[in-house]
N, C-alpha and C positions, 0 to 999 in steps of 0.2 A: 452391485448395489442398485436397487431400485433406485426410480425419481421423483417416487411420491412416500410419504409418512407414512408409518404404519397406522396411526394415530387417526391422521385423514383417511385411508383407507378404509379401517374398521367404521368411521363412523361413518362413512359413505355407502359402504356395504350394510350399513341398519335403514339407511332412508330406505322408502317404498321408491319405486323403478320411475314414476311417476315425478319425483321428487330431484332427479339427478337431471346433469347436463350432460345429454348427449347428443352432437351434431350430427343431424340426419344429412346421408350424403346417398347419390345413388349408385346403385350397384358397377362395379368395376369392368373393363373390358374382360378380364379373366374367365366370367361365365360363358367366353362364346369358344375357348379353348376347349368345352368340355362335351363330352355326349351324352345322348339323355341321364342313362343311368345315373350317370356321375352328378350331372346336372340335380338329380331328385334328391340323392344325396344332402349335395350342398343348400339344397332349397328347403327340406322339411327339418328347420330350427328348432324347432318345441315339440317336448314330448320324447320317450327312446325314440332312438335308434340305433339299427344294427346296420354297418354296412358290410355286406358278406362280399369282398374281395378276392378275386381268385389270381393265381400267380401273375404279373406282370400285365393287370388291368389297372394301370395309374390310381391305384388306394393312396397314394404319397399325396398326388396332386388333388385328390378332391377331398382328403382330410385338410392340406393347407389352405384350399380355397375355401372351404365352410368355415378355415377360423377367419379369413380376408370378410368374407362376407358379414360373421357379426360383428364385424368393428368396422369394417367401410360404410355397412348402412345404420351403423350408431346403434343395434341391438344389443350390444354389450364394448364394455369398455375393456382395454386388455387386462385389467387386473381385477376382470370379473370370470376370468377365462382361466379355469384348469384344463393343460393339455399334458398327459403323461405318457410318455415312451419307454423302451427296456433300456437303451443306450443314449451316453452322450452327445455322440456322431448326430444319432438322428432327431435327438433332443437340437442341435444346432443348424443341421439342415432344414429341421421342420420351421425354425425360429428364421434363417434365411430365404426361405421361399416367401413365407407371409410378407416378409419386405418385399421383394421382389413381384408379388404378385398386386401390392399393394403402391409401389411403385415411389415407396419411402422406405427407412431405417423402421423397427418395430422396436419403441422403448416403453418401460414400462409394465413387461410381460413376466413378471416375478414368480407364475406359477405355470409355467414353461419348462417340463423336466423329465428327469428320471425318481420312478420310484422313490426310489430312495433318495434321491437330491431333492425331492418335495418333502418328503415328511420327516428328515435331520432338521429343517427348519421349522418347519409345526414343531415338532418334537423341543426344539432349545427354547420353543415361546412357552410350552407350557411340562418341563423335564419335572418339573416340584411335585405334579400330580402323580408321579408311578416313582416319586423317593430320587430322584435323580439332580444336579443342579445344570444353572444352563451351559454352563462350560466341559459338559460330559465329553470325553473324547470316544472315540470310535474304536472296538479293536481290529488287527488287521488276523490274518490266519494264522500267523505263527505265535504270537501273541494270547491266542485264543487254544490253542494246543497246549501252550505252555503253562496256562493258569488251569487247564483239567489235569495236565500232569500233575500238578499240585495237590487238586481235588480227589485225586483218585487213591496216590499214595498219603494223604491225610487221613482218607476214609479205612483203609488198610486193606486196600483192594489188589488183585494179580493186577499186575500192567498190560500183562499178557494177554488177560483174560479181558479188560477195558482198555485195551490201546486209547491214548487221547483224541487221535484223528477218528478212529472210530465213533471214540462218543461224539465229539464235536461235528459227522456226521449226522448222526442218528436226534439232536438238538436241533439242527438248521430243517431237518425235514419237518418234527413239531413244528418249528416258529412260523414254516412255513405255510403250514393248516394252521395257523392261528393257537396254537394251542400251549398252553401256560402248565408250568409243573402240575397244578390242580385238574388241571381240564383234560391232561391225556388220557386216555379210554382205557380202562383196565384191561383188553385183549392188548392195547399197544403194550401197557407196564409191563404184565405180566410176558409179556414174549422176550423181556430184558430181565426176567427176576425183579423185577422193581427197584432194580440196583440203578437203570438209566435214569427213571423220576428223581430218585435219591440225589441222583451226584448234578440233575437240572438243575433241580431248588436249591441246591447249594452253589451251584453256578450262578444262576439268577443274586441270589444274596450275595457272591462275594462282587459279580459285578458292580452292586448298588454300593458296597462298600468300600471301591476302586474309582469310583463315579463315573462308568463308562458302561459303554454298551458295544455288543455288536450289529455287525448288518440285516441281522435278522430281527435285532430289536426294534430297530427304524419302525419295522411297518406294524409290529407286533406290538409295542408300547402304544402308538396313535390308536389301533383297532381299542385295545384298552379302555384307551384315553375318551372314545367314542362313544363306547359301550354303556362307560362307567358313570359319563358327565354329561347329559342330556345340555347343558349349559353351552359346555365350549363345542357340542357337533352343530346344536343350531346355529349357533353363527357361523362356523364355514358351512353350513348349506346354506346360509344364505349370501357368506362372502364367492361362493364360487356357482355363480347362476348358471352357468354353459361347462360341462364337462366333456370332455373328447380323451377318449384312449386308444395308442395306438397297439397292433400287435395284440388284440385283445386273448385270441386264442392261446399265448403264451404267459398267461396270468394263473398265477396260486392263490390257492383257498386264502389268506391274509390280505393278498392286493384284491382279490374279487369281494371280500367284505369290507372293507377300507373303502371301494368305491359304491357298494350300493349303501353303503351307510350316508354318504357324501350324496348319492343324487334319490335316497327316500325320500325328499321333500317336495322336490319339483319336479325332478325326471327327467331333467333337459339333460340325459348322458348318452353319447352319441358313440360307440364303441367299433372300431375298425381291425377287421381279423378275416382269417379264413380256418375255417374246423380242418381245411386238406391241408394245411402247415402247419400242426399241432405235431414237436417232433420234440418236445423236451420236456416228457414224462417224468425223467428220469430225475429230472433238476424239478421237482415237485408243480408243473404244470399241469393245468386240469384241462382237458379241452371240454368236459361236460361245461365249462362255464362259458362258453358261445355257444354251445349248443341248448342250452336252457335260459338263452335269454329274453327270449318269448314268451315265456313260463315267466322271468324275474319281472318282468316289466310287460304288462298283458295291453295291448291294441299299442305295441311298438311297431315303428315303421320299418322293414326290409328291402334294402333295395341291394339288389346281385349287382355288380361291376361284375362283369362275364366276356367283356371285348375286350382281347390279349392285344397289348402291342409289343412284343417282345418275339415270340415264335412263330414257325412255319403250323400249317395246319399239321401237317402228320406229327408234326411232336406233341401236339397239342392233345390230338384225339390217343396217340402213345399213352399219355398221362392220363388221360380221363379215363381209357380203357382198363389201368390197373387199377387206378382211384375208387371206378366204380365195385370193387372187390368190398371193400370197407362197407358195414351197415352203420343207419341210425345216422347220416350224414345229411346236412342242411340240403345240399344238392344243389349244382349249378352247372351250366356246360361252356367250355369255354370256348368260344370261338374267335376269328381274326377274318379281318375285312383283304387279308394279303395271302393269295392263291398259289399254289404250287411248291415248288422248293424242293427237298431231299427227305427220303422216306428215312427213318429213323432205322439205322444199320446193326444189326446183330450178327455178331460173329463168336464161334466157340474156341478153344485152343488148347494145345495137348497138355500145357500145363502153366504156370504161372509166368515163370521166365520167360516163355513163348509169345507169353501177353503181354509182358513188358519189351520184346526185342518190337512185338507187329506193333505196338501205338507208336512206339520209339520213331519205328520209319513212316506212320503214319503222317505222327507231327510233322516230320521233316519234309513227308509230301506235298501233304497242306501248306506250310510254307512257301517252296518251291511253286506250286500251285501247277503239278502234274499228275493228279486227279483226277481232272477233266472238272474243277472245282473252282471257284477263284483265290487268289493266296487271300493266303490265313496268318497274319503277323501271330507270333509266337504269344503276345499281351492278351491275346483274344482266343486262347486255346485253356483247356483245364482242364485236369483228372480229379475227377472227384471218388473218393476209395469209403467206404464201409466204415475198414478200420483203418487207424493209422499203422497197424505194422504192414501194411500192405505196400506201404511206400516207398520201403526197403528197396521193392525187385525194380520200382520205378528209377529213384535216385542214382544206383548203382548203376542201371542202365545208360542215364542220361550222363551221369559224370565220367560212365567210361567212352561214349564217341560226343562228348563235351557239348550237350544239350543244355543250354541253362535255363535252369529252374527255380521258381522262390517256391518255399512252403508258407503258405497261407493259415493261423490259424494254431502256430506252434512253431517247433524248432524241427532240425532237419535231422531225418533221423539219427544219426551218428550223434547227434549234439542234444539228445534227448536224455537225461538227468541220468534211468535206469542204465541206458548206453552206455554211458561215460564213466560210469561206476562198473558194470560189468568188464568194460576195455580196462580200467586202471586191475580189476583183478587179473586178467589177462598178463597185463602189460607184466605185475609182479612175477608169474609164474615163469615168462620167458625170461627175465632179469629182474634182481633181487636191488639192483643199486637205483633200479626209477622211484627217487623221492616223491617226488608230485603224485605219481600211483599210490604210494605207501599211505600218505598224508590223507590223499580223498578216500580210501577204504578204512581205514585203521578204526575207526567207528564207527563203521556204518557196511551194517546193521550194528545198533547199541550195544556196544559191550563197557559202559562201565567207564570210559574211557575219553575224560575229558581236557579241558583246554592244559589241565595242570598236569594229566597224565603224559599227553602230548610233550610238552615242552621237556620233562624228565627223558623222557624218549631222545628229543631231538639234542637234547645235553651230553648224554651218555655217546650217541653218536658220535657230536662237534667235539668233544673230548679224546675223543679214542681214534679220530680222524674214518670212521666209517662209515657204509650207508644207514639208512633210519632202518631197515631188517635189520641188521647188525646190532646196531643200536637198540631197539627193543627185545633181540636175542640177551644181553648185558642186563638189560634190567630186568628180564624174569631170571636171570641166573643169579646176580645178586641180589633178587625181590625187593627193589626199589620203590614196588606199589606193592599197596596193598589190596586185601578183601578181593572182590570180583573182579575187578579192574585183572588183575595178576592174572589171573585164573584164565580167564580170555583170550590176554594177550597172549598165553602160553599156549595156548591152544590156535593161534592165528600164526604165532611164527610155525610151529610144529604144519601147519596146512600149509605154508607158503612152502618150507622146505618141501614137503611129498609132494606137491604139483610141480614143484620146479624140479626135482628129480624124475618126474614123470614124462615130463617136458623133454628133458634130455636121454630118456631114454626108450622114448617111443613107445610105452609100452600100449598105451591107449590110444586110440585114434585122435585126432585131437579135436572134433567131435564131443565123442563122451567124455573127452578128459574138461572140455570148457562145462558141458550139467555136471561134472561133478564139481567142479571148482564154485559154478553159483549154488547146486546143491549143499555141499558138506561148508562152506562158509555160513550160509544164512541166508543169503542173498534174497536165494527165489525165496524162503521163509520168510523174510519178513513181507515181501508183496502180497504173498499166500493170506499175510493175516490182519493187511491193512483192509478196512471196509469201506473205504471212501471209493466213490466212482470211481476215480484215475486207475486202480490200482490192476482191474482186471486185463485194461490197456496198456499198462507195465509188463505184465506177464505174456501178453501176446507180444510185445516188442521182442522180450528176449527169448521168446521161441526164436521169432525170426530171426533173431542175432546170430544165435546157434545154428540154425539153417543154410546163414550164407556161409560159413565156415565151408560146407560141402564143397564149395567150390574151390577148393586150395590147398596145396599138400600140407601143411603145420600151422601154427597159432601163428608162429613168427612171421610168417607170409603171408597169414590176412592182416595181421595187424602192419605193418609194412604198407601192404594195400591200403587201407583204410587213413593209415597217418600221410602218404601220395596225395591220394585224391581230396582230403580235404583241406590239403596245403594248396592245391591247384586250384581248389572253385574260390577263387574272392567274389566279393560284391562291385563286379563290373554293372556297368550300367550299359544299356540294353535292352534288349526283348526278352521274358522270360516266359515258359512255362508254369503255369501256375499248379499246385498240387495240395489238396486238402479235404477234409472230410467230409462227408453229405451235410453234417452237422452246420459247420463253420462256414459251409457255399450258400446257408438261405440267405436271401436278400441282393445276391449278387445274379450276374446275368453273363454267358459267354457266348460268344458267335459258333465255338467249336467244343464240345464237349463229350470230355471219355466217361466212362460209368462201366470201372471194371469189378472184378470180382461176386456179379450174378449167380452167384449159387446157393443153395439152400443148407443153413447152416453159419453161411458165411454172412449172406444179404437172402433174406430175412435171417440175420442173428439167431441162432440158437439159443442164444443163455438170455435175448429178452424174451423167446416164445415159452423155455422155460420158468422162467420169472414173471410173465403176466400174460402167460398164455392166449387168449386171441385178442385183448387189451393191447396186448405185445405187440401181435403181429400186425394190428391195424395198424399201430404208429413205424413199424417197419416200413409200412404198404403206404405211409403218407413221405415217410422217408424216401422211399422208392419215385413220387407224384414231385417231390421238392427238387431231384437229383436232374429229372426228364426235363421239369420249366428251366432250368438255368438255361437251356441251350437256346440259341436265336436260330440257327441255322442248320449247325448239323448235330447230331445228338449220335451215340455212338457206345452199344450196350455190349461187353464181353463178358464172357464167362470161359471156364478151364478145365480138362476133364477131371486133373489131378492136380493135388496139392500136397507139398511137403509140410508138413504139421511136426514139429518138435524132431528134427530128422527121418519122420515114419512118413512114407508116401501113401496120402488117401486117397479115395477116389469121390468124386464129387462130383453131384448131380444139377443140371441147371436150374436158379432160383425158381419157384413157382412164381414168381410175377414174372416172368417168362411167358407163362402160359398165358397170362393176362393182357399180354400187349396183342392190339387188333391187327390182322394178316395184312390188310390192305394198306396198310402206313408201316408197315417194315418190311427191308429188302435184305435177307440173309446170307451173309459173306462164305458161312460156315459150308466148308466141302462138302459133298455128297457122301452119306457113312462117317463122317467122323463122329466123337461121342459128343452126342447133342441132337445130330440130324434126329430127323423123325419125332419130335418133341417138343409140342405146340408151336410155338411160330419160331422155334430154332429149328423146326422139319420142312421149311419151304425151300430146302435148297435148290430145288426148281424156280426160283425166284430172282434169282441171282443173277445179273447179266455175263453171260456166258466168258467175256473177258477178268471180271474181276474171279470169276470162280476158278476161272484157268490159273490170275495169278496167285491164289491164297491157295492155289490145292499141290502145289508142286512140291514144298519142303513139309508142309503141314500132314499133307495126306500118307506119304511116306512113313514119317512117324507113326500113324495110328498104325496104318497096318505092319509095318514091323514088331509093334509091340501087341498083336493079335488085340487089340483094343473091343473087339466084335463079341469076341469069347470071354469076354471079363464080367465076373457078375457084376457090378457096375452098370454095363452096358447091356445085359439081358434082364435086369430088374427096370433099368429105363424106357427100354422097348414094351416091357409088359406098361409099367405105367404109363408109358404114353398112351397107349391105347384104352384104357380104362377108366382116368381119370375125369373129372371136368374142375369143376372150382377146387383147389389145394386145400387141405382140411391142416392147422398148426400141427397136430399129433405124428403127419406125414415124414415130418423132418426127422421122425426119430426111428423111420426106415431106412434111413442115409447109412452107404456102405461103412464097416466100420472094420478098423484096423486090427487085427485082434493081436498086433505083435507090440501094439500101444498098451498092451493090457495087461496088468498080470497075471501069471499062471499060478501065482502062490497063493494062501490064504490064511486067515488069522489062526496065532497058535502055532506058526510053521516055525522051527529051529532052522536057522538057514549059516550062511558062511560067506563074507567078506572080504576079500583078503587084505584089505588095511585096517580093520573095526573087529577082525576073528568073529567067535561066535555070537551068537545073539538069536531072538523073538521077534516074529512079527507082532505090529501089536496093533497095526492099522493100513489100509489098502486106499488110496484112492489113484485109479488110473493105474499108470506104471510108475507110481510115487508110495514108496513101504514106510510107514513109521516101523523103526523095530529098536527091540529093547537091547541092547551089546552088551555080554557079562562085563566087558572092561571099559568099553568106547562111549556106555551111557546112551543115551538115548538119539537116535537120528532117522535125519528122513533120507531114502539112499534111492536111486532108481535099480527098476527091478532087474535090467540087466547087467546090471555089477554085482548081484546075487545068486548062490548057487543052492541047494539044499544042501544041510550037514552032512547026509550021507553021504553025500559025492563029490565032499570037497576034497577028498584024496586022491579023486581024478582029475581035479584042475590042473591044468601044467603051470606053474607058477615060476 
């Protein structure tokens, strides 16, 4: 709660500047902590500004010191001061520095926040104007799913066809461009049937008639509210005379109209970002909104923050050298007053496992501090990965010679939602009496099949004294549900029974027998056809899932494995390894940093260069500039020749930002000939200090040439392009070696044969994934090597 009236406030906020009391005091010792840059910053009050901060150039310290500044020397009082940030944390930390630099408590700073912790409170002063009262609650996401479920089956819509997370989706990204049922653009309607408008504006309505909103509304109501009532924006521009935003390059079309409507009157909006950390496109950020802020606000002041205090130079010029790859960039160089240090280390490796055994005793060297490096506590170490299923080969490594590790930024992979749900199917195929397995799948994927069907299940069981299979075996035999509900579940015991006889009787690897168990359930279907971000990160999990099985003769013995080791890692406290995504590492900073999975496809992602083509690849390539500044001291870049992909062994070419990092600030680890030498600054293995190339070439090298590695089109498509290339073109990636045993051989229209599903149609092809139509089995999606063509099913040995 504030400690002034709103009452005094507003009417304080109407007097002319002239009119108020403010003690002039002079400026604070804090301005002598700072260098010029930073200094000009904090000094040019009035009027924009941009402060274009570059990674770990104290942007923290001299956004809190220009707010010290207009309240120490009486230029604004704290609750004439809008300061906004993305997060709470930094919402709190930015509100304890001011004290600190101020060298008292800061009370009275009411408009101190996050997005959306600012404008839930505008929004409850004036909810009447967009139909709303002031007591509107907030919905949370499930919440919000569950009222389009509503809206969709009200409308008499496929569910299938409008999943509700889907739409709830494809709504947050509107709200996020500001845009209201009316206002979406007819290329957006029409690319939904105009069925997504539809079921907005009836979301919109039923929210008003629920009297809540959600998070999206926050910012989207205010903008409204701004637009619509010339009345209520003039008085906060003139209640809020000094605006400051932090993280500006992280702002969407809603928050960047919300704040230039707030500072069109005076201008005094002082905006702190850098265009090279613009890395969440995908969460509806624009970065053209820092890069056009010279354009929004003409004869604004820019001042570069460009002196790093965080890295060595060669990491630094690392980062700048890929960076510079990006066009239409504000442009800065960063440099550091602190000389020397460790050239930024590239190293390649025969394949993924490979990569996770060499960091494995990396860390543990670092540690130890035998190197020739100084120890490196485990707190000050971190793998930063692409993707999250990457973290699979890390974790399993670490929990098997007992390296402790937190994941930062999520759960660990084992303990990750899709995981837990995949293992419980598992768990059922090897034994039929695991309840707790039974309970977390038996709906999921939706069949119908709720709290009441549950309980009849679990009755029919407690009655007859057997397990919950058993038990729902009972109630399809004496069809104790009805409708779909029935139908399902008969179809879910009938799958339990065939995998578990399958189980027991070897006939599948147990490999394919786990895609077919998430196959013919639903499983991977339903990830397939959730549209929400998470979901394509779902699906690469349980690639990997399937992947690590490779290593284990049956189901029963990784799962065995898996239930061990995560009985053994508690939450000791410690030194830990830290492990998390390039995503969830901005903001942070480490003394020792790994940056695996460098290859093209993987890092620069494919399916963003797919999806926004050089759009894409830029915020990859910023992805790439975020990943390098974490490190303070040693920075540490692998890539792999090969990779396991859904059981299929690819072969994988080094990232083109590879090619990007400058020769004289990397020293590469990578043996002489293995797949990678010769190709941009992974070809300097003449660079290498003759000791460490001795010791990474002994088990490494072997490898490659036993597996004629030299003679792999792979490695003579790499050699040509090494030699021909210069700057990586996006289109490149879709040269990348390609598996063709991942592929189908069949095609639509083909009569094919099954041997659990008999005959059937294909009726759709993506990948080695067949929709086909079964005369008996109805419709399924089957991978394509459990399929044979009809003519030759009388050659299968079955």
């Amino acid at each position: 709660m504030s400690s002034y009236s709103e009452d005094d406030a507003f009417e304080a906020a109407a007097r002319p500047l002239s009119q108020r009391a403010m003690p002039q005091r002079s400026a604070g010792p804090y301005l002598e902590g700072l260098n010029d840059a930073q200094r000009a910053a904090v000094m040019a009050l009035n009027g924009p500004v941009l402060m274009l901060a570059g990674a770990g150039t104290g942007k923290t310290k001299a956004l809190t010191s220009r707010i010290a500044h207009l309240l120490v020397t009486g230029t604004a009082r704290p609750q004439d001061v809008l300061a906004v940030t993305f997060t709470n944390k930094a919402a709190r930390e930015m509100k304890n520095r001011v004290g600190r630099l101020m060298g008292e408590t800061v009370e009275g700073m009411p408009w101190l926040g996050t997005f959306h912790a600012i404008c839930v409170k505008l929004l409850r002063r004036h909810a009447e104007l967009i139909g709303l009262k002031s007591n509107f609650t907030i919905l949370d996401t499930d919440d919000q799913i569950r009222l389009m479920k509503q809206l969709i089956i009200a409308a008499g819509i496929d569910e299938k066809r409008w999943p509700p997370r889907m739409l709830a989706g494809i709504i947050d990204g509107w709200k996020n461009k500001a845009l209201t049922p009316d206002k979406v653009p007819l290329a957006e309607a029409g690319a939904f049937d105009q069925k997504g408008v539809d079921l907005y504006a009836a979301y919109q309505r039923r929210l008003l008639d629920l009297n809540a909103c959600d998070f999206g509304d926050l910012l989207l109501h205010m903008v409204t509210i701004f637009q619509t009532h010339t009345d209520v924006l003039e008085m906060y521009q003139r209640r809020f005379r000094y605006i400051l935003v932090d993280e500006y390059q992280d702002t969407n079309v809603a928050q960047y109209l919300w704040l230039r409507l707030l500072a069109a009157a005076h201008k005094n909006i002082c905006c702190v970002g850098d265009d090279d950390q613009s890395i969440y496109g995908w969460r509806g950020a624009e970065v053209g909104n820092i890069l056009r802020f010279e354009q929004d606000f003409p004869g604004a002041t820019v001042v570069k923050l460009e002196q790093n205090y965080r890295s060595t130079e060669h990491i630094l010029a690392a980062a700048s050298g890929v960076i510079a790859g990006n066009k239409g960039r504000l442009g800065k160089t960063l440099f550091t007053e602190a000389t020397g240090g460790e050239k930024v280390r590239l190293i390649g490796h025969w394949d993924g496992e490979e990569e996770a055994r060499w960091i494995g005793e990396e860390i543990e060297a670092l540690q130890r501090g035998t190197r020739g490096l100084e120890k490196v506590s485990l707190d000050h170490m971190a793998i930063l990965v692409r993707a999250s299923h990457q973290m699979r080969a890390f974790e399993d490594r670490f929990l098997t010679i007992g390296l402790p590790y937190r994941v930062i930024g999520g759960p660990r992979f084992y303990e990750r939602l899709e995981i837990r749900d995949a293992m419980a199917y598992f768990r059922l195929a090897v034994s039929q009496d695991d309840d707790l397995a039974f309970e977390r799948i038996v709906n999921t994927p939706k069949r119908g099949l709720g709290d009441k069907a549950v309980q009849t299940i679990q009755k029919a069981a407690r009655t007859n004294g057997v397990s919950l299979v058993e038990g729902a075996r009972i109630v399809v035999q004496a069809k104790l549900l009805g409708g779909k509900g029935l139908k399902e579940l008969a179809q879910l015991v009938d799958g339990l029974d065939r995998w578990h006889a399958q189980v027991r009787s070897e006939a599948d690897t147990h490999q394919e027998l786990a895609e077919m168990i998430l196959d013919e359930s639903g499983y991977t279907g339903m990830w397939q056809n959730d549209k929400t971000p998470e979901a394509p990160g779902r699906l690469e999990n349980l690639k990997e899932l399937v992947k690590a099985l490779d290593n284990f003769e049956n189901l029963q013995g990784f799962l065995e494995h898996v239930a061990l080791i995560m009985d053994n890692e508690t939450e000791q406290e410690g030194e830990k390894v830290s492990i998390m995504t390039l995503h969830a590492a901005k903001g942070l900073e480490f003394p020792a940093v790994f940056l695996p999975g460098w290859e093209d496809g993987l890092f620069p992602s494919q399916r963003s260069m797919d999806e926004s083509g050089v759009k894409g690849l830029e915020e990859e390539r910023r992805l790439a500039y975020v990943g390098i500044t974490r490190a303070e001291a040693i920075c540490t870049i692998s890539f792999a020749a090969n990779r396991r992909v859904y059981g299929q062994w690819q072969s994988a070419l080094p990232s083109r930002f590879i090619d990007e990092l400058p020769e004289d600030h990397v020293e590469v680890l990578t043996p002489p000939g293995l797949y990678g030498g010769g190709y941009g600054a992974a070809g300097m293995a003449g660079s290498a200090s003759p000791k460490l190339r001795e010791e990474s070439m002994s088990d490494l090298h072997q490898k490659a040439h036993d597996a004629n590695v030299y003679n792999s089109p792979g490695w003579r498509r790499l050699q040509a392009r090494g030699q021909q290339r210069g700057m990586a073109q996006p289109v490149e990636a879709r040269n990348m070696v390609i598996d063709m045993s991942a592929v189908s051989a069949f095609t639509t229209g083909d009569r094919v044969f099954h041997q659990k599903f008999g005959y059937g149609v294909i009726e759709g092809i993506e990948g080695d994934k067949l929709d086909i139509a079964f005369d008996k089995a109805g419709s399924k999606k089957v991978v394509a090597k459990f399929i044979v063509a009809a003519d030759a099913a009388d050659d299968v040995p079955f």
